[in-house]
Z-matrix of the N, CA and C atoms (Angstrom, degrees):
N
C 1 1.450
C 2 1.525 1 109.47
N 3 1.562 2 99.75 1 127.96
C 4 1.429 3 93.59 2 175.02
C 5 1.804 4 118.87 3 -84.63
N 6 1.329 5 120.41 4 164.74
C 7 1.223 6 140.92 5 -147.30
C 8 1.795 7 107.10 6 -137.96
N 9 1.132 8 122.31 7 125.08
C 10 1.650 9 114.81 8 -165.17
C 11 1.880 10 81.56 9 -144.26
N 12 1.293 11 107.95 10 134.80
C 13 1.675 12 114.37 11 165.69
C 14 1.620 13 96.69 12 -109.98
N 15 1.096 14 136.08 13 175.95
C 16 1.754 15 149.44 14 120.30
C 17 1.075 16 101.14 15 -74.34
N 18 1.567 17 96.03 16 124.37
C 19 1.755 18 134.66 17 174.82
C 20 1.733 19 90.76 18 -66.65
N 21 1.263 20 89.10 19 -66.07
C 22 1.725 21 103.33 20 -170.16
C 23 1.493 22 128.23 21 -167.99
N 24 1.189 23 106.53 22 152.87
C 25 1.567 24 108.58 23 -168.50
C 26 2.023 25 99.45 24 -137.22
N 27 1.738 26 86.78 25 100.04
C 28 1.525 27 99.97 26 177.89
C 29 1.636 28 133.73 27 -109.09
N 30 0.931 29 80.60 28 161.52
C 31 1.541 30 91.65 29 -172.43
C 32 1.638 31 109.55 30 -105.15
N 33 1.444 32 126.90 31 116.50
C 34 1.801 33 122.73 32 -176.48
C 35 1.374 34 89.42 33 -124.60
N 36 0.848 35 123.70 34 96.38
C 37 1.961 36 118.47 35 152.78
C 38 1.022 37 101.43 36 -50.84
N 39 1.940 38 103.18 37 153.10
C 40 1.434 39 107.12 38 -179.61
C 41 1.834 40 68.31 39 -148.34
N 42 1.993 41 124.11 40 103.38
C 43 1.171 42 92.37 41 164.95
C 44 1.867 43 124.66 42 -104.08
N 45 1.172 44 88.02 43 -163.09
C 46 1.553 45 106.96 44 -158.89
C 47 1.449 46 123.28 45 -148.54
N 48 1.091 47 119.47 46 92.02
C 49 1.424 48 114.70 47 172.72
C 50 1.715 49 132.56 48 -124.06
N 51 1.016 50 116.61 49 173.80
C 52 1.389 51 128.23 50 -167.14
C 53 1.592 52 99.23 51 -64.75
N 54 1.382 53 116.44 52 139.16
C 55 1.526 54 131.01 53 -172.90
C 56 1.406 55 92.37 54 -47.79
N 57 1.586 56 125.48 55 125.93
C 58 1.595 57 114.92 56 148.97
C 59 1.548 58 123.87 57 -47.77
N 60 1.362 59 98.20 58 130.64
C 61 1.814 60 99.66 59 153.49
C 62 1.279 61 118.04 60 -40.31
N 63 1.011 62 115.48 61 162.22
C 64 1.722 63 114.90 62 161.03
C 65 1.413 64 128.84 63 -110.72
N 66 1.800 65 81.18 64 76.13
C 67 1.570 66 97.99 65 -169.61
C 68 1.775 67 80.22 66 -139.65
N 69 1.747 68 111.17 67 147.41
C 70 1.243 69 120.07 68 -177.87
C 71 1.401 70 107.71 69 -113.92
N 72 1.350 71 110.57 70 -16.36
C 73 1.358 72 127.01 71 177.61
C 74 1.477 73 105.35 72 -43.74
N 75 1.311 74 144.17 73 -61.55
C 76 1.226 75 143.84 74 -167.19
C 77 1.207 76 99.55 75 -115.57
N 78 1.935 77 124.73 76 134.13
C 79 1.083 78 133.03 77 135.11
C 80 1.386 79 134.68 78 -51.13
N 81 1.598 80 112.95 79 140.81
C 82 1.495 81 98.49 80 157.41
C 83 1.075 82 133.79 81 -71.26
N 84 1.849 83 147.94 82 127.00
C 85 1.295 84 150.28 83 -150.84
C 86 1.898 85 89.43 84 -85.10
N 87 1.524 86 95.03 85 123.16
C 88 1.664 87 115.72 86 156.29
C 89 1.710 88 115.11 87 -43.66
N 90 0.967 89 100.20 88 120.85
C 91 1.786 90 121.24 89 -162.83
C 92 1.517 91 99.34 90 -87.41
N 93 1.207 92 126.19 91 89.60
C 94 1.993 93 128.10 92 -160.09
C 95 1.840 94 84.13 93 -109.72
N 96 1.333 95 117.24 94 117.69
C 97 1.707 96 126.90 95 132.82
C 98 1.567 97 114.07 96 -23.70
N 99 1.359 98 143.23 97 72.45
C 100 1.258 99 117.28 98 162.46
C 101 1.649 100 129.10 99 -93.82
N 102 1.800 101 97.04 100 4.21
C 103 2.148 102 80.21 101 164.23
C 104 1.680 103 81.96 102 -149.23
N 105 1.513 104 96.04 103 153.10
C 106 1.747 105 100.49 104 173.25
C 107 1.497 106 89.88 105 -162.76
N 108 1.692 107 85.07 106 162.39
C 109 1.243 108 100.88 107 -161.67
C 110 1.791 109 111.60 108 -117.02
N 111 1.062 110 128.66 109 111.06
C 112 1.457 111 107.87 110 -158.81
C 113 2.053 112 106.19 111 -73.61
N 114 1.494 113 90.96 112 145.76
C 115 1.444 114 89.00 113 174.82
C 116 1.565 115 123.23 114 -71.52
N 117 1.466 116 107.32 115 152.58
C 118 1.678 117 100.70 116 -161.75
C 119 2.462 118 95.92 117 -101.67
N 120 1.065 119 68.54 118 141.19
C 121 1.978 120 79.51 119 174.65
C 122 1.382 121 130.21 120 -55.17
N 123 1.100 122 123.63 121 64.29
C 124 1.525 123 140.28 122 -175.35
C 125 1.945 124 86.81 123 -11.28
N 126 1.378 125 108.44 124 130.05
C 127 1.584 126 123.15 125 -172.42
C 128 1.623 127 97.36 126 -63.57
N 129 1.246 128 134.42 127 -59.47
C 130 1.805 129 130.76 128 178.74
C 131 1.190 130 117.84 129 -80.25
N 132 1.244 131 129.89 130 19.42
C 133 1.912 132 138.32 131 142.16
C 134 1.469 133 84.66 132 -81.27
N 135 1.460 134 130.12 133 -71.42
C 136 1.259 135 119.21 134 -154.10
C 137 1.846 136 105.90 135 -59.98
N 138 0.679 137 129.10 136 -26.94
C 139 1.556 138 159.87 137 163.82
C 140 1.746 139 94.84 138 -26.01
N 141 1.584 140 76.45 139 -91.71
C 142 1.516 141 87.74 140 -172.11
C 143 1.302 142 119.88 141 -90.99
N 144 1.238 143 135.60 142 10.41
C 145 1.549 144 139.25 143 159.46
C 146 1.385 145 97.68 144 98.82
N 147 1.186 146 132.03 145 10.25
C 148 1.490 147 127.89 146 -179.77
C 149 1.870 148 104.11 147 -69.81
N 150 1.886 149 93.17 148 128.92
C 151 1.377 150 100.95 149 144.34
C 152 1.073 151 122.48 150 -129.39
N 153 1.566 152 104.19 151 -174.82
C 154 1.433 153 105.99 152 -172.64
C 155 1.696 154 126.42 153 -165.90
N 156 0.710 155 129.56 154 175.18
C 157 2.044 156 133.66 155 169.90
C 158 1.636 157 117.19 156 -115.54
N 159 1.601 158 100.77 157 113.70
C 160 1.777 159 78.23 158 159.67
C 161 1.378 160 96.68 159 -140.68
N 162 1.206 161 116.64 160 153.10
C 163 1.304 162 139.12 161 154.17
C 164 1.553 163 122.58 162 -96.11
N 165 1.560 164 91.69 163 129.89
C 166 1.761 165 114.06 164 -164.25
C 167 1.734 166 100.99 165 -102.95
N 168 1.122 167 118.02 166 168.53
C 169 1.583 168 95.54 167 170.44
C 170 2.150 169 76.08 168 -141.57
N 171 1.096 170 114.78 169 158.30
C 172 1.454 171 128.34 170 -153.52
C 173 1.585 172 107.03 171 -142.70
N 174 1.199 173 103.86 172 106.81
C 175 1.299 174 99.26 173 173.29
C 176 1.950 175 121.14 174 -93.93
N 177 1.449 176 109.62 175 118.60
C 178 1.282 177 124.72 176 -166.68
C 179 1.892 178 113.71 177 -78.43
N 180 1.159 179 140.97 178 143.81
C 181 1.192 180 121.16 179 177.39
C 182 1.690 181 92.90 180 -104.63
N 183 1.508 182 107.64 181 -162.91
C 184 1.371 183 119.01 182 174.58
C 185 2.025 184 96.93 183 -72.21
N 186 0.907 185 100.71 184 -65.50
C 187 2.043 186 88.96 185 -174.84
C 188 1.332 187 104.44 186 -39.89
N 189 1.124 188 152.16 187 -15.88
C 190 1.577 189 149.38 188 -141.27
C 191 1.247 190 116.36 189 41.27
N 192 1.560 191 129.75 190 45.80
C 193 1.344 192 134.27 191 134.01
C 194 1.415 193 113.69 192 -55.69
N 195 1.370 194 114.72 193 154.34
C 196 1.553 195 121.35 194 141.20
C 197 0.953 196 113.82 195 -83.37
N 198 1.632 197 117.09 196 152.65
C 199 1.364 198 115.56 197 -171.22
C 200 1.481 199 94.69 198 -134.78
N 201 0.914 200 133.23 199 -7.77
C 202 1.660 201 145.19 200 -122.85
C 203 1.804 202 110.70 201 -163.96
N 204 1.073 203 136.20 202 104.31
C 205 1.701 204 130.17 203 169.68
C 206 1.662 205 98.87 204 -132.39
N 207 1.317 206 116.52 205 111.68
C 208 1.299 207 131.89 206 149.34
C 209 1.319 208 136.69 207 -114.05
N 210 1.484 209 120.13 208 122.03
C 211 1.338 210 125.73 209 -170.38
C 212 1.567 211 85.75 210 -69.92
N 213 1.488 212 99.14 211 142.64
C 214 1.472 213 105.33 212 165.12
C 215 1.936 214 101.37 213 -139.26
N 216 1.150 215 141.39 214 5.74
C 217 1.034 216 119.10 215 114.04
C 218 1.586 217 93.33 216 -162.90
N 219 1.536 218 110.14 217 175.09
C 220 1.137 219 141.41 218 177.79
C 221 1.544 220 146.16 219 -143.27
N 222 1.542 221 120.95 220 142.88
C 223 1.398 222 102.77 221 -173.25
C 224 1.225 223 94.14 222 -140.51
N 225 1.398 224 135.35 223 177.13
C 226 1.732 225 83.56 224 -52.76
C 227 1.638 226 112.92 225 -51.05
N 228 1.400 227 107.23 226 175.45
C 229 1.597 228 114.88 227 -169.45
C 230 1.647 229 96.69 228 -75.54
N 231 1.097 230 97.68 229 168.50
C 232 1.681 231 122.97 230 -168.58
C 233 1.869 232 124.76 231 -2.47
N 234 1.324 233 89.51 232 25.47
C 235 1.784 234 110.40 233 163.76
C 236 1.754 235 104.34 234 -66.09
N 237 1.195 236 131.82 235 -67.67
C 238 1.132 237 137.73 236 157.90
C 239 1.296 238 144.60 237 -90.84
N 240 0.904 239 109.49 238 43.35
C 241 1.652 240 126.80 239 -141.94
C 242 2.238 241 84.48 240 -101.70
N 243 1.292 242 112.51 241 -66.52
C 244 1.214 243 135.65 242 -152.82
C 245 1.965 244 91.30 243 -71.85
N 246 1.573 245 121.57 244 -50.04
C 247 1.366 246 106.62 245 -177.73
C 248 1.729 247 112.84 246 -64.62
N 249 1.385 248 118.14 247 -29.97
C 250 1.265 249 129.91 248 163.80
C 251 1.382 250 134.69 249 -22.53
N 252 2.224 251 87.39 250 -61.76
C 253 1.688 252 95.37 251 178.04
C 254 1.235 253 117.18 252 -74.00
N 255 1.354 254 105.53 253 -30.35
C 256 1.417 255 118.41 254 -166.96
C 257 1.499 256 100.20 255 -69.80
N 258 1.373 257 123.62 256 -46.41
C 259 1.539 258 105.89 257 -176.99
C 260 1.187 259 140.32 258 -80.65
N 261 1.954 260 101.23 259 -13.38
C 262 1.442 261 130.64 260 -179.37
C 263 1.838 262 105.41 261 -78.87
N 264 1.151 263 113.41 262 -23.67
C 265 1.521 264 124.70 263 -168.81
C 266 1.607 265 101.66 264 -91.12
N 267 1.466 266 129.13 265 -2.85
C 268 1.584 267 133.49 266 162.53
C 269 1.535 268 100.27 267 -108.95
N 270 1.461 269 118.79 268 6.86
C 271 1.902 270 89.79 269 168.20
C 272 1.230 271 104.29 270 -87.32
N 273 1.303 272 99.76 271 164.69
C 274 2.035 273 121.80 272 154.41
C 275 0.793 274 143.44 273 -99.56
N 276 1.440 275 139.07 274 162.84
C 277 1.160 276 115.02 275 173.50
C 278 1.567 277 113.93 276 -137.80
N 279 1.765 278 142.05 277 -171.68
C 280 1.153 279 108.88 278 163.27
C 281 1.681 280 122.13 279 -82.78
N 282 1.305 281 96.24 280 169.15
C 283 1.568 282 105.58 281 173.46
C 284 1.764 283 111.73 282 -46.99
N 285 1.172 284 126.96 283 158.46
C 286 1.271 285 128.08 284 178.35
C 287 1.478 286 124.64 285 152.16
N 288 1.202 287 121.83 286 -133.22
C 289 1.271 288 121.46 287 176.24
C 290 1.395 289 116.01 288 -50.95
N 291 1.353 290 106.14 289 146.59
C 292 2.030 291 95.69 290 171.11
C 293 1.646 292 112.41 291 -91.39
N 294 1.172 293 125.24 292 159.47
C 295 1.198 294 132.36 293 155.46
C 296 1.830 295 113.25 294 58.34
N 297 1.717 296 99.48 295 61.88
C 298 1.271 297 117.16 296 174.92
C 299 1.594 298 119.30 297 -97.92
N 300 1.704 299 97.28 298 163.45
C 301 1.670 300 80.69 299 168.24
C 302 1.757 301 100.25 300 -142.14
N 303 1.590 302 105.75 301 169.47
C 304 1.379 303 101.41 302 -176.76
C 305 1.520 304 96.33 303 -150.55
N 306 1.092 305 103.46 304 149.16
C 307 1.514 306 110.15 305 159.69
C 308 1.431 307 135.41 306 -117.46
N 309 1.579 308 123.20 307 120.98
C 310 1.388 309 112.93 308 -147.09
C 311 2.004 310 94.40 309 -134.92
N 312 1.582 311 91.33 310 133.02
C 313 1.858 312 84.25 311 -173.90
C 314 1.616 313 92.06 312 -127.60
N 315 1.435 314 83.27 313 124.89
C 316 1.895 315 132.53 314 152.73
C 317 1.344 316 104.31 315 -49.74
N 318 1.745 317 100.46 316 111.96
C 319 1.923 318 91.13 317 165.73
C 320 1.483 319 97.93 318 -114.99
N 321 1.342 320 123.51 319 131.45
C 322 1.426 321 124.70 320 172.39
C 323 1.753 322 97.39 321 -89.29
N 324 1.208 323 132.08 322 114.41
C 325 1.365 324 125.55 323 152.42
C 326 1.479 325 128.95 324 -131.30
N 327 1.443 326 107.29 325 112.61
C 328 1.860 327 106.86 326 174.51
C 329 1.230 328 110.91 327 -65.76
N 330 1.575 329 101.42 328 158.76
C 331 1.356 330 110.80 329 162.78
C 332 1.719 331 92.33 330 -136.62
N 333 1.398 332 97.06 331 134.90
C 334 1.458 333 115.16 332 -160.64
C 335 1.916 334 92.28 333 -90.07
């Protein structure tokens, strides 16, 4: 019987925000992860040893909810697509700016 662990399940910000005003007076507030939820291993990847990468892009409000999970791409395609949203749509973030976005990529990798 074969045997599959998760290597790891990461988190890379890539952020992104709305053009500044052109006002210097106020900074934009640093966008910090403070709860996440790790994504769980779709049961037939673990199955069949499939891994993979996707990148979600997440839309943040001012509370640091997500409000927003879009696959924007994946490999393989929509193998992990669904544990993704579901786990990316319970992180947080801190309070701050309203109406941010980020993009953050999921690496699924076994080690056999």
């Amino acid at each position: 019987m074969r045997t599959a662990t998760l290597l790891f399940a990461s988190a890379a910000l890539l952020l992104s925000f709305p053009a500044p005003a052109q006002s210097a007076a106020t900074p934009e507030p640093t966008i910090r992860l403070v709860h996440h939820v790790e994504p769980k291993w779709p049961r037939e990847a673990l199955r069949e040893g499939i891994s993979g990468i996707v990148t979600a892009r997440l839309t943040i409000d001012a509370r640091g909810n997500v409000t927003d999970v879009v696959v924007v791409r994946a490999i393989p395609r929509r193998v992990f697509d669904r544990s993704v949203i579901e786990a990316l749509s319970q992180w947080r973030y801190n309070e701050g700016a309203a109406a941010r976005s980020t993009d953050s990529e999921i690496t699924f990798q076994l080690k056999r």
